[in-house]
C-alpha positions in Angstrom: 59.5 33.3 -72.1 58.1 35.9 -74.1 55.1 37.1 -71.5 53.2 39.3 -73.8 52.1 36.6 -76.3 51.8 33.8 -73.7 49.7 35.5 -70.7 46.2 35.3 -72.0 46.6 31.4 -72.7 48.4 31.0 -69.3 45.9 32.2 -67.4 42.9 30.4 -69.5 44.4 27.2 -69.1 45.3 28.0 -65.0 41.5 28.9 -64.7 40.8 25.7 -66.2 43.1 23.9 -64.4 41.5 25.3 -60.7 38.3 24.6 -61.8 39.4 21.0 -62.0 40.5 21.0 -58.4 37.4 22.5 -56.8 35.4 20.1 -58.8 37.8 17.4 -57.7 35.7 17.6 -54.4 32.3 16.7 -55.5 33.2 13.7 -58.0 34.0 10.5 -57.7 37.7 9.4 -56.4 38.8 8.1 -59.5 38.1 11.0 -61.4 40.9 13.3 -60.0 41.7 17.1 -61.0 44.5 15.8 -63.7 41.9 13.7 -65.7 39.4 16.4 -64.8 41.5 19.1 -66.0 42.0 16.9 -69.2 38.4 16.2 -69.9 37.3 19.8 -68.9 40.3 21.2 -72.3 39.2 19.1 -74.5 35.5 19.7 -73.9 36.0 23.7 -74.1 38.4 23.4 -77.2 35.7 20.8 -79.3 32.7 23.1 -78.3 34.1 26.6 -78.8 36.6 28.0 -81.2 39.1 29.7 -79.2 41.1 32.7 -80.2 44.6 32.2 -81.8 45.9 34.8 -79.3 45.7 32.1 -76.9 47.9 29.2 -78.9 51.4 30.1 -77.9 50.2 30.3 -74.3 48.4 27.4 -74.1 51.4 25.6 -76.5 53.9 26.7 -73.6 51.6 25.9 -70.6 51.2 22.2 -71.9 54.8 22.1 -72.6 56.9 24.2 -69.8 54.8 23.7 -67.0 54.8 20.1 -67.9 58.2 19.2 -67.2 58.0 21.5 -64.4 55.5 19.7 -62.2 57.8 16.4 -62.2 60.5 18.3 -59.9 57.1 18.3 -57.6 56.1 14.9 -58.0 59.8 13.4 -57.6 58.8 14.8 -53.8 56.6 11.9 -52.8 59.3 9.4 -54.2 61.7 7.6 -51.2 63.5 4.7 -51.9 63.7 3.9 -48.5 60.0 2.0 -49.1 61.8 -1.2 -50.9 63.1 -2.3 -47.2 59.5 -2.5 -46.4 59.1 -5.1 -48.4 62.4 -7.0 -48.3 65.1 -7.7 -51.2 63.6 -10.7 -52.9 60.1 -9.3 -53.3 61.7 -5.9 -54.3 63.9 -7.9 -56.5 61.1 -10.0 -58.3 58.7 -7.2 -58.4 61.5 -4.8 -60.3 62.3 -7.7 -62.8 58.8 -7.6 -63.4 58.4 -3.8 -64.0 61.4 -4.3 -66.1 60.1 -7.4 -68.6 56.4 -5.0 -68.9 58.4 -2.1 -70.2 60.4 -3.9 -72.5 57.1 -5.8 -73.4 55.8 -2.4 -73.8 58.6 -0.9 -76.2 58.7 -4.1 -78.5 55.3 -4.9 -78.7 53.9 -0.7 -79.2 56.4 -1.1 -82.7 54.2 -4.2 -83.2 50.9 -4.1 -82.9 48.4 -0.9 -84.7 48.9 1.2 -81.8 50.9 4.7 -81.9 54.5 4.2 -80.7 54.5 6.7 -78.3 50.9 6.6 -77.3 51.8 2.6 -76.6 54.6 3.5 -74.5 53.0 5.8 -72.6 50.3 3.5 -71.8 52.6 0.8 -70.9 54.6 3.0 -68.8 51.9 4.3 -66.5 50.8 0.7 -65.8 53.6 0.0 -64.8 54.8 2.0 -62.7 52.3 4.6 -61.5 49.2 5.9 -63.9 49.1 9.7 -64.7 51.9 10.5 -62.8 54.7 8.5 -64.8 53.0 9.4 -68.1 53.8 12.9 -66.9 57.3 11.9 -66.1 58.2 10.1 -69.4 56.3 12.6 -71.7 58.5 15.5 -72.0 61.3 13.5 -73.4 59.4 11.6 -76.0 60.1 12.8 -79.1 57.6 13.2 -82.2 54.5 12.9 -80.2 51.2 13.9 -81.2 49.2 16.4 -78.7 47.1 13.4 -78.5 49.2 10.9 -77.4 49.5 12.0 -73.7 45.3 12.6 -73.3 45.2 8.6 -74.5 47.3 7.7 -72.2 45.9 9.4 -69.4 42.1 8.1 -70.3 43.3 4.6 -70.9 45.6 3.8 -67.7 42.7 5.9 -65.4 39.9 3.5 -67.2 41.2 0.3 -66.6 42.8 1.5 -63.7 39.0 2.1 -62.4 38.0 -1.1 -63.9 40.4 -2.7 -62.0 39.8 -1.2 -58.7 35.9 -2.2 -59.3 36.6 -6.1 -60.7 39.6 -7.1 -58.6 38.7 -7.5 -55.4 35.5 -9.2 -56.7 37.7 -11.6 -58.2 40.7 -11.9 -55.4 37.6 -12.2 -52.3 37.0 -16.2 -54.0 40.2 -16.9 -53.7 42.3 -18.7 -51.6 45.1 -16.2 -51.9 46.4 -14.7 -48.2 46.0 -11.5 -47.6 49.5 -10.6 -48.5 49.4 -12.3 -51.8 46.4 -10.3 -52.3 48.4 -7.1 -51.9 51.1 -7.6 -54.1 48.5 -8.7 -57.1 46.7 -5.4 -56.2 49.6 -3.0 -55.1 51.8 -4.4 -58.7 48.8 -4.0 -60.9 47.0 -1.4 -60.6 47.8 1.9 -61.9 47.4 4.6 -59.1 47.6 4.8 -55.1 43.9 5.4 -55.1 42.9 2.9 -57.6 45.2 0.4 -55.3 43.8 1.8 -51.9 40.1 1.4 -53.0 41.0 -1.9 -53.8 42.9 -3.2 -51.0 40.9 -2.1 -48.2 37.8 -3.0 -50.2 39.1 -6.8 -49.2 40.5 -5.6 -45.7 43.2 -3.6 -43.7 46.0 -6.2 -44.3 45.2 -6.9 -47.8 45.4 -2.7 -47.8 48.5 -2.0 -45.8 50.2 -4.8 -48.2 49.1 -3.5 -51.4 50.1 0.0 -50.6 53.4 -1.0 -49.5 53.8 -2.6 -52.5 52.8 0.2 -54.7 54.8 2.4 -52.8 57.8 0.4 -53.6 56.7 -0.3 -57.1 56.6 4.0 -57.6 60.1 3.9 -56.3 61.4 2.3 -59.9 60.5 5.4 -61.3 63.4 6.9 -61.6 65.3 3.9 -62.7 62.0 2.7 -64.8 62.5 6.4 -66.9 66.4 5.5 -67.7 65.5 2.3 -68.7 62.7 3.2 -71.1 65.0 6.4 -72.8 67.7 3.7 -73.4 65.2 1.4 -75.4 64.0 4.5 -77.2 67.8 5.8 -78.0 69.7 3.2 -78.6 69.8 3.2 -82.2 70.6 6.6 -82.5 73.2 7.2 -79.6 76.9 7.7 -80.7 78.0 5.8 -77.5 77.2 4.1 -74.3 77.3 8.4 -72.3 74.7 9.2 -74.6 72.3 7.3 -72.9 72.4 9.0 -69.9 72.0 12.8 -71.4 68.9 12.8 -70.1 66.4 16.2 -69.6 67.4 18.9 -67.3 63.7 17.9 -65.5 64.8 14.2 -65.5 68.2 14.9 -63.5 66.0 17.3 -61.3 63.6 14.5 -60.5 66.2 12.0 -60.3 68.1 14.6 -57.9 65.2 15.1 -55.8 64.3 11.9 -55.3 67.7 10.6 -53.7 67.5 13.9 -51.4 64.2 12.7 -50.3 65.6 9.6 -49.5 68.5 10.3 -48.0 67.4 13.8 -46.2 64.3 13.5 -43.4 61.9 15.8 -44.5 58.2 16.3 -42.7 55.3 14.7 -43.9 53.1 17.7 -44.0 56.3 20.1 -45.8 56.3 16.8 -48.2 52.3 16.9 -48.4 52.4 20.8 -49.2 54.7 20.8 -52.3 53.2 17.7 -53.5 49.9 19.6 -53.7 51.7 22.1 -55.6 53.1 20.1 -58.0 49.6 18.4 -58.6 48.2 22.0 -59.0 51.1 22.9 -61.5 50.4 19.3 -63.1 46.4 19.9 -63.4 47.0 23.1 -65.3 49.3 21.3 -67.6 46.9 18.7 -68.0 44.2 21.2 -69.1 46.6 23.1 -71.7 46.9 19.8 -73.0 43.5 18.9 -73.5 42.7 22.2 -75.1 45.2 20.7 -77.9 43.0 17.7 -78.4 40.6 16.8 -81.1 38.0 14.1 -80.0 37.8 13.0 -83.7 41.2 12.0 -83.3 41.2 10.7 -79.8 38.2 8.5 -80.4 40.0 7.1 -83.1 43.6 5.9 -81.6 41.7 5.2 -78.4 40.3 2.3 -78.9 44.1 1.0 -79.9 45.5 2.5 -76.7 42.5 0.9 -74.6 43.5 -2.4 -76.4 47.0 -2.3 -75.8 46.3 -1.4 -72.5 44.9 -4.4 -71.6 47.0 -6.3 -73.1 50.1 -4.7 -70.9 48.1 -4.6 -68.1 47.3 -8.9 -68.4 51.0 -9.7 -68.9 52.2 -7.7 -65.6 49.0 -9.0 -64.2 50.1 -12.5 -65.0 53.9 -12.5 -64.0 52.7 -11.1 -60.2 50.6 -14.4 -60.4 53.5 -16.7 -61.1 56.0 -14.1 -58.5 53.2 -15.1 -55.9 53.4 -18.9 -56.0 57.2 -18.2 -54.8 
């Protein structure tokens, strides 16, 4: 990295980025530093004509750092959470995961929605919001600088939509609570969108839905190899090919299976996550300095329509996994 010509938009998009976390504490829950961070670039970079000294800094920050926060996040990833819920919900709720990303491939070709801004939609419903769009966006090739900010502002809206309407809806049912949990804990698209709806209902609907998610963040790793096959397969040479992935997806992939296999403390676990969600924040930010409203208004309304369109066919295959 050439230092000299990247410092100054380094720094500005790191002093963004920790302005995002300290206002983390005095806004709502679903608005957290990474769609803070997000929201706080693009504002800065719509209002004000930065400096082109900044650019390559800024271009490496949104890049490097990137693919750099997902060794972090791979952290919080333990496989050992699909015996919490036994084989044959682990089993239907992967098959499930599965069918929505190949839903999410086909139909993103299909419909008038950016390829990659549909995939990375359908993959942070999914499997886990913000953080897999993180994941998977590195090794997307010919994206837009827009196409991660949609993503992240259409899985954390309906995510928050979700959180608010679900429980509304699941409380007149006659579902138990554990049925409630695995409709909650497979949908929605972040641990905090599932907590605040789970416990809205009650601790057992809660502790189920979590579990659940938990689980359903474990398929990660696997869920990323899945997706790069369906994106490469045309245009590997042979069946190897598919697994050249990313130096930062073998890290992550590394990581996790230490994690897994290695006991680590919760609060040494805690601590680097935190430093991977600062690392990830400034990303975010660099990113949204790179984003043009005009723009994002105008594919976002297709990505918010995809969205939901993902989000009612995984919604609809936990219904039919819960009458089993």
């Amino acid at each position: 990295m050439d230092w000299k010509s990247n410092w100054k938009g380094i720094v500005f998009s790191a002093v963004l980025g920790i302005s995002a976390m300290i206002l983390e504490s005095y806004t709502p829950s679903y608005l957290n530093s990474i769609i803070l961070a997000l929201i706080l670039g693009m504002v800065v970079s719509n209002l004000v004509k930065l400096p082109t000294t900044l650019d390559s800094g800024i271009g490496y920050t949104s890049a490097k750092m990137l693919e750099f926060s997902i060794l972090f996040l791979a952290v919080g990833i333990n496989y050992s959470e699909i015996a919490k819920i036994g084989a044959s919900s682990f089993i239907g709720l992967a098959i499930i995961v599965l069918i929505v990303l190949a839903a999410t491939f086909y139909l993103s070709q299909r419909f008038n929605c950016p390829a990659n801004t549909g995939i990375l939609v359908g993959f942070g419903t999914a499997i886990c919001g913000s953080s897999a769009i993180a994941a998977l966006s590195p090794s997307l090739k010919n994206k837009e600088k827009e196409d991660v900010a949609i993503a992240m502002a259409v899985v954390n809206l309906l995510g928050t939509l979700g959180m608010l309407i679900l429980p509304v809806i699941l409380l007149k049912s006659d579902f138990s609570a554990t049925k409630i949990g695995l409709l909650i804990g497979g949908s929605l698209h972040s641990v905090g969108n599932v907590a605040g709806a789970g416990f809205t209902i009650g601790k057992e609907a809660g502790d189920a839905a979590i579990t659940i998610k938990l689980a359903r963040v474990a398929l990660l790793t696997p869920g990323l190899i899945f997706i790069n096959y369906l994106i490469n397969r045309n245009t590997a040479g042979n069946w190897k090919e598919y697994f050249k992935l990313p130096w930062y997806l073998l890290g992550f992939i590394l990581v996790t299976v230490i994690v897994s296999l290695v006991e680590i403390p919760k609060s040494t676990i805690k601590e680097v996550e935190y430093v991977g969600k600062i690392i990830l924040t400034v990303a975010m930010a660099a990113i949204g300095l790179k984003v043009s409203f005009q723009k994002l208004l105008k594919a976002g309304k297709r990505g918010i329509g995809f969205g939901l369109i993902i989000f009612g066919l995984q919604f609809g295959l936990l219904l039919v996994l819960s009458l089993f």
